[in-house]
N, C-alpha and C positions, 0 to 999 in steps of 0.2 A: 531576558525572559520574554519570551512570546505572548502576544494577547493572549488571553483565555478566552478568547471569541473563535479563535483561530483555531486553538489547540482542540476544540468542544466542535468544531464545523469539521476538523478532522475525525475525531471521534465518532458522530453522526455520522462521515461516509464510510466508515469500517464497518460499523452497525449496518447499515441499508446494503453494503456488497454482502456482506455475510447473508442477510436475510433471502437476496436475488439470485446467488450463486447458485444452485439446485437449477432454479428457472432458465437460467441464461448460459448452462452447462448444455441442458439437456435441447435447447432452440439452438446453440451451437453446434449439439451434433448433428442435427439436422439439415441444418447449412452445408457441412459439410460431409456429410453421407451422398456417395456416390449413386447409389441406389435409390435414392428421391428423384420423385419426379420435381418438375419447373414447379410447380404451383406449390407443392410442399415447402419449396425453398424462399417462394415468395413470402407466403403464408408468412412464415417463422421467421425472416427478416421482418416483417411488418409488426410482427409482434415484438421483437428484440428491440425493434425501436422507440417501442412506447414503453417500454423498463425507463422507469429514471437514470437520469445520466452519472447520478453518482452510486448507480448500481455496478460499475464497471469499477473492476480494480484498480484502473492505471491513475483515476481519477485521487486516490489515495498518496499524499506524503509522507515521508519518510520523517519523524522529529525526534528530536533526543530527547530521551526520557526523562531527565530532570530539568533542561531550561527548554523543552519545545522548542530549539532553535530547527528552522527546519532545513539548513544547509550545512555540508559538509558532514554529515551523520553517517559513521561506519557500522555498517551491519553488523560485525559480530561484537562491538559490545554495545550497539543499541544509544553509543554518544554522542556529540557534536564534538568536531576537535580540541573545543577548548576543556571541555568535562573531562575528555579522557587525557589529557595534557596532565589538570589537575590530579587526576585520577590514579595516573601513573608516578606523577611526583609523590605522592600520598603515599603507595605501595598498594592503593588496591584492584591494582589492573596485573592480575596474576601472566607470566610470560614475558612482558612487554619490557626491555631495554632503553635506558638513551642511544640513540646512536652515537658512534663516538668510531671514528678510522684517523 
């Protein structure tokens, strides 16, 4: 199981990119709008800079929804390998086979 300092510090930066994305959409198209002059361009970098740093997405982990473990998590069922391991032993990973040749 992952702190819950950790899981809650990710949490928080989900919350603040959601909040910033609107802002740092619309100074990104500005960046890259062909049609801006230099000083426009400068402007709206200088402003993109002062957005908090966990206003950016990439800033964001990936953790499995039941043990917050935050490696090895496959997107589409949102687990850490060892939950979907169990998961699939279980029967409730709908599709999923052992492999077996």
């Amino acid at each position: 199981m992952a702190k819950k300092s950790m899981i809650a510090r990710d949490h928080k930066r989900t919350l603040i990119a959601a909040r910033f994305a609107g802002k740092r959409a619309a100074l990104k198209a500005v960046i890259n709008d062909r049609g801006a002059s230099g000083e426009q361009v400068e402007e709206a970098l200088a402003k993109l800079q002062q957005l908090p740093r966990d206003a950016g997405p990439t800033r964001q982990q990936r953790r499995c929804r039941v043990s917050g473990r935050p490696h090895a998590v496959y997107r589409k069922f949102g687990l850490s390998r060892n939950k979907i391991r169990e998961a699939v032993m279980r029967g409730d990973a709908p599709g999923v086979v052992k492999a077996s040749w």
